[in-house]
N, C-alpha and C positions, 0 to 999 in steps of 0.2 A: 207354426205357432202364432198368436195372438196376442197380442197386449190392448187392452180398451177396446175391443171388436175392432180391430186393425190387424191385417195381417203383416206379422214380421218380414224384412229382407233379410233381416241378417239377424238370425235366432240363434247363433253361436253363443254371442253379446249376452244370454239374457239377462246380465247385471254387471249394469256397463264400468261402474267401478271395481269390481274383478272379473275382464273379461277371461275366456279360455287360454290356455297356454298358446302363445303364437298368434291369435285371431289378430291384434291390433297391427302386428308387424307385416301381416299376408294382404291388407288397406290402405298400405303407405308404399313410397317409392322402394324399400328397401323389398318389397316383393317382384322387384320390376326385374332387378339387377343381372340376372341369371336368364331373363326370360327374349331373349333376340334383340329386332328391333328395342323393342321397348325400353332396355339396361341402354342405348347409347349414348344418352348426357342426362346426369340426372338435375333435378329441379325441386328445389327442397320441401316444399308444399306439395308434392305430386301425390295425388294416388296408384290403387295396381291396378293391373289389368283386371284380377282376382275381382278387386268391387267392381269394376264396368260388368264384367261375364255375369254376375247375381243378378244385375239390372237389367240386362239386356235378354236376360232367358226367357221371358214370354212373349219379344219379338219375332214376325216374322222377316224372310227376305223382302217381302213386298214393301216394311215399316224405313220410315226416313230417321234418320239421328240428326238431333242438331249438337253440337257442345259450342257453347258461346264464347269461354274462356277457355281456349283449346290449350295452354301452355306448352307442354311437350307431345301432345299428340295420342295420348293413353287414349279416349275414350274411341278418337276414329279408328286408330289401329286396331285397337278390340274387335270395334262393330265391324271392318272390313275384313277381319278374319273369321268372322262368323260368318258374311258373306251378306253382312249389314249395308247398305249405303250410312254413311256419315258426311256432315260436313262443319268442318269446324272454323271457329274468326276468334282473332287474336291483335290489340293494336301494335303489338312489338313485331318489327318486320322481322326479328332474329330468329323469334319462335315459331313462325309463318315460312321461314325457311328450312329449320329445322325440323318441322313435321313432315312439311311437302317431301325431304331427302328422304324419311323414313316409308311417308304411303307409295312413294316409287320401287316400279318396276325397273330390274338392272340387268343390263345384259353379261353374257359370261364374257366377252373381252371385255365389258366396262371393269368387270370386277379382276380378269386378270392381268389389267393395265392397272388398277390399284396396288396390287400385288409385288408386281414390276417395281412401280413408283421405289417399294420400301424397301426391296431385296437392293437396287442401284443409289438409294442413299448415301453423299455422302456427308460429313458433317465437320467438316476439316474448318480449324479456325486458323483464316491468313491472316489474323490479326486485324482486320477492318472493323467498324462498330455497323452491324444489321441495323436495321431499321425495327422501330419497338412504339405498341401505340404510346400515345400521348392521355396515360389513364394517372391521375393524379396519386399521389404518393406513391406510384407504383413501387418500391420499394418494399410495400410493404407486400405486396402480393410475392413476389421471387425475390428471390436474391440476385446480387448482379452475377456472379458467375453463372447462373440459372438460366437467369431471362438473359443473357448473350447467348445460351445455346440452345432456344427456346425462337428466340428470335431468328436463329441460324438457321434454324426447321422451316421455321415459315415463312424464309426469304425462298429456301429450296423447294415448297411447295408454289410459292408465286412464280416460280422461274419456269416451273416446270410443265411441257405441252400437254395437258390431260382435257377430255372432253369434260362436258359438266357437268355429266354423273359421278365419272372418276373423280373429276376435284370436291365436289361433294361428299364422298365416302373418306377423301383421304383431311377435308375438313374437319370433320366429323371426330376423327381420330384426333388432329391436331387439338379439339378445345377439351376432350378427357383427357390431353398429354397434359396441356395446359392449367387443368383443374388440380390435377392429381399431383403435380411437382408447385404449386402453390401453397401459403403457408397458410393454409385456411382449416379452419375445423365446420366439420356439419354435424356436432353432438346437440346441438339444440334446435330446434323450429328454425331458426334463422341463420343462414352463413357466419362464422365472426373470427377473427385474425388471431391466430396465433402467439403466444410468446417468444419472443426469442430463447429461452429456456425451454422451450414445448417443443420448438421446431428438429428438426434434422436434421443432421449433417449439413453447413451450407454449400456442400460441394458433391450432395450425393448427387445430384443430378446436369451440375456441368460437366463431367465428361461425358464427348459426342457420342460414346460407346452404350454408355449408361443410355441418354437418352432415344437414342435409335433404336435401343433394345425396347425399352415401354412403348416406343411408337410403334414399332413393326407390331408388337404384341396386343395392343387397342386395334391396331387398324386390320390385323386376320380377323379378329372375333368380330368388328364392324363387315367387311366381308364377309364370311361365314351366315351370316345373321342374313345379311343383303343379297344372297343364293339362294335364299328358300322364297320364291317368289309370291308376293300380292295378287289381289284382282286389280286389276287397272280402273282406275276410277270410282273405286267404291268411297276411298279416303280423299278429302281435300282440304286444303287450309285456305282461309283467306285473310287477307289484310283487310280489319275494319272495327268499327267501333260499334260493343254490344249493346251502346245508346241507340245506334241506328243500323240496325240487323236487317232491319227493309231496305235498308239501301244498296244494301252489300249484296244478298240475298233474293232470290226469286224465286226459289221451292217452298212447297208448304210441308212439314215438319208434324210428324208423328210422336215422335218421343223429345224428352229433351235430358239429358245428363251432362252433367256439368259442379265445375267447384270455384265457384267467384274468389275475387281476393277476400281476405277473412281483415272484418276490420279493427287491426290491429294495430296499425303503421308498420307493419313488414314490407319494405318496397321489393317487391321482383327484379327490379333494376338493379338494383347493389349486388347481386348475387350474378347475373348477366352482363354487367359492363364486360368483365376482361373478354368474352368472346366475343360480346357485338364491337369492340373496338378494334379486338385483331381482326376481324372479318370484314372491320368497313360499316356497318351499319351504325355505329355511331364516332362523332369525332372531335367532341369535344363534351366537357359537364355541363352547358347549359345545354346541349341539344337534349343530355340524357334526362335532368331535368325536366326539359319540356314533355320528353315522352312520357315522364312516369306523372305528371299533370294531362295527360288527358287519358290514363290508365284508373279506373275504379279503385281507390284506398291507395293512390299511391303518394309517397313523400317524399320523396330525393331531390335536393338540392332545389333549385327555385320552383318545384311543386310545394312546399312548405310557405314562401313569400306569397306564393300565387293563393294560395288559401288562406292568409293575414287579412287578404283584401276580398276573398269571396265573403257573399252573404247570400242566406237561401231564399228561394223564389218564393211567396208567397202562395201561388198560383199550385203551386204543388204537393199534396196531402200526405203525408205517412201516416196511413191507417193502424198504428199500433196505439192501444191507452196507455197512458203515460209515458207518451214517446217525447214531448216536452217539456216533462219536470225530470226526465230521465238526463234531457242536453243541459238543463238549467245546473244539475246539480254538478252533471262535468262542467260545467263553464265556472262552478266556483272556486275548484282547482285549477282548471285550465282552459282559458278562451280559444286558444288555437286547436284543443283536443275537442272542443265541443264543436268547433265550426268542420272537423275532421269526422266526426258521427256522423254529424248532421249532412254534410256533405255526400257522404258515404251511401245515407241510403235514402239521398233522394238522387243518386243515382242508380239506385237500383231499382225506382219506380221508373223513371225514365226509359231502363232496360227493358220491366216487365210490359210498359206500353208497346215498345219495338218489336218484342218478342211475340204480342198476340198478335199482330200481324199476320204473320208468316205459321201459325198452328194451325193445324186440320181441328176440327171439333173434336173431342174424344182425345186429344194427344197428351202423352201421360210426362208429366216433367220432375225431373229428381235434381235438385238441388244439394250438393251434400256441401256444408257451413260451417261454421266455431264460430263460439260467443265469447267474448273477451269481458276483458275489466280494466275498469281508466282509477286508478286512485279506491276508491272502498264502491262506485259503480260497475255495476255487472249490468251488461251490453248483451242480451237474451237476444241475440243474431236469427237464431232456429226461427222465434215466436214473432218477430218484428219480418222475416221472411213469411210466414206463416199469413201473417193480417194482409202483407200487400201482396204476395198472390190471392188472394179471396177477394180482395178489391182489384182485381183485372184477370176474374174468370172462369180462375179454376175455381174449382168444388171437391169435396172431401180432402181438403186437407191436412195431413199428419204430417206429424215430426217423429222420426224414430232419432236414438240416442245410439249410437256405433261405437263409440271409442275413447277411450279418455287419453287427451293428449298427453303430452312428455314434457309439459311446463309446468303451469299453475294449478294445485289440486281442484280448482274449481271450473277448469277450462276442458271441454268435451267438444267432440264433431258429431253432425248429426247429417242424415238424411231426412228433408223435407220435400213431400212429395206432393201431388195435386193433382186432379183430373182436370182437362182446357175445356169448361161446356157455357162458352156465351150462352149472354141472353140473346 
């Protein structure tokens, strides 16, 4: 199917404000859940596998994937089960660990010393106080009878001799145990804390009973999933910033699929601290802060301060018309929301420069977006995408319309696609 002498990707949609029964749900993480690998921690912005497989259908094996914002690892896992090369960069080391656990190869004692691990569980409280990260109000994330026997798990995981696949598989487990006995709701776009009136039983999950049972039962189905093996080396993650993809990078890149932060002020961080602080990778709130400042659209804790004081480079164009009186009119409602736009997406020229680097001529890039709204402005993400690929390269640019989100009646996702043909 067609729209504009464009060929559709996704002609389910053809009217993206009633799309078909189910099409929106088979595009989001919730199509993930069931699907292996893929269902092991979900990530509230995620896409499915379901869209990578649309995109990736007129690849062959010979074609390179890049995804720049790899989050949980959907697009390489896709392409390396198609028997795609992928490679994906992420500045969060959490989610750069968390992919690398899923594109691995596991051996069958790796996974039956996982197995082990959970059948010799014990979770006996001698009354000592475990050790619990240092994640601010925690309180509000568990309850204490909870987080004592949450923390009990994961003194018994640290204790215990597993090589680094196994600890890896039985991690893995630990931060779905830890999401799920959490008082968190994920009914909207963004993570957000429950009522005490909303919440559970606060004792459904302090008994060691209780809790050994969800653990043993995430960590078979991580197993199970971890049995059907990969290609080795088709998936990889790396730590690095998609400001400087040349640096990180030294393949040239045929395809590119990928879903940047959406600039909304949704920080990825907030929804990530409780595992990156159980796991160690972060360890205190300014360091999380700092990481989600030098993360594309991100706002948590002194990334906020740090943006008070940013101002934009002159030196740097956003090709979209009226991309200035678009910041001007945010900045009448709000100075720290406009220097947040504006911020936003002259890092995503920054990106699109790093990016033609490392393209082969002819390499076909799919950006899939949402456009937001600051106060009575609409932030047309799709089309201000749109201008600054055409100023760095590609050619025949469209925007297709996929989806209408689950917030604002005016708030849709789109695929933006382009061909790479310098001059």
């Amino acid at each position: 199917m067609k729209r504009n002498g464009q060929q559709l990707l996704f002609p389910n949609d053809t009217t993206p404000s009633r799309p078909a029964p189910g099409f929106r749900e088979s595009l989001t993480f919730k199509a993930n859940r069931n699907l292996g690998r893929h269902g092991w921690l979900r990530l509230t912005p995620a896409y499915s596998r379901h869209l990578v497989e649309r995109l990736i259908a007129p690849l062959a094996t010979s074609d390179r994937v890049l995804d720049p914002f790899c989050g949980t690892g959907t697009t390489a896992m896709t392409c390396a089960e198609k028997g795609i090369p992928c490679d994906t960069v992420d500045v969060n080391p959490f989610l750069v660990w968390l992919a690398n656990a899923k594109f691995a190869r596991y051996q069958t004692a790796e996974l039956q010393a996982a197995t082990a691990f959970a059948s010799n569980l014990r979770l006996a409280n001698d009354g000592g106080t475990p050790w619990y990260p240092p994640i601010r109000d925690i309180e509000k994330w568990w309850a204490p009878s909870d987080l004592h026997t949450l923390a009990t798990l994961f003194a018994a995981i640290q204790q215990a001799e597993l090589s680094e696949p196994t600890r890896n598989l039985v991690l893995s487990a630990f931060c779905r145990v830890a999401i799920e006995t959490a008082a968190v709701s994920f009914g909207h776009q963004s993570m957000s804390f429950q009522e005490r009136t909303e919440q559970r039983s606060l004792t459904q999950w302090s008994s060691p009973e209780h809790l050994k049972h969800l653990f043993t039962k995430r960590l078979a189905e991580i197993v199970t999933a971890a049995a059907t093996p990969i290609a080795i080396g088709l998936a990889k993650a790396f730590l690095g910033d998609s400001r400087t993809l040349d640096t990180v990078l030294d393949a040239k890149y045929s395809c590119v699929i990928t879903s940047p932060p959406y600039p909304n002020r949704m920080s990825y961080i907030r929804e990530l601290r409780p595992y990156m602080f159980w796991l160690g990778f972060l360890h205190d709130g300014r360091q999380a802060g700092e990481l989600d400042w030098k993360a594309i659209g991100g706002t948590w804790g002194c990334a906020t301060s740090n943006l008070m004081r940013w101002r934009p480079d002159g030196s740097i164009n956003i090709s979209f018309d009226g991309f200035n009186s678009m910041i001007k009119r945010i900045s009448a409602r709000s100075f720290v929301l406009s220097l947040y736009v504006h911020k936003y997406f002259e890092d995503c020229v920054l990106h699109f420069r790093s990016l033609s680097r490392i393209l082969r001529k002819g390499a076909i890039a799919h950006y899939i977006v949402g456009n937001s709204r600051f106060y009575d402005v609409m932030v047309p993400t799709e089309e201000i995408y749109r201008d600054i690929m055409s100023s760095h390269g590609f050619r025949n640019v469209h925007v297709e319309n996929i989806r209408k989100r689950t917030s604002k009646k005016e708030l849709f996702e789109f695929v933006v696609r382009g061909v790479f043909t310098p001059e």
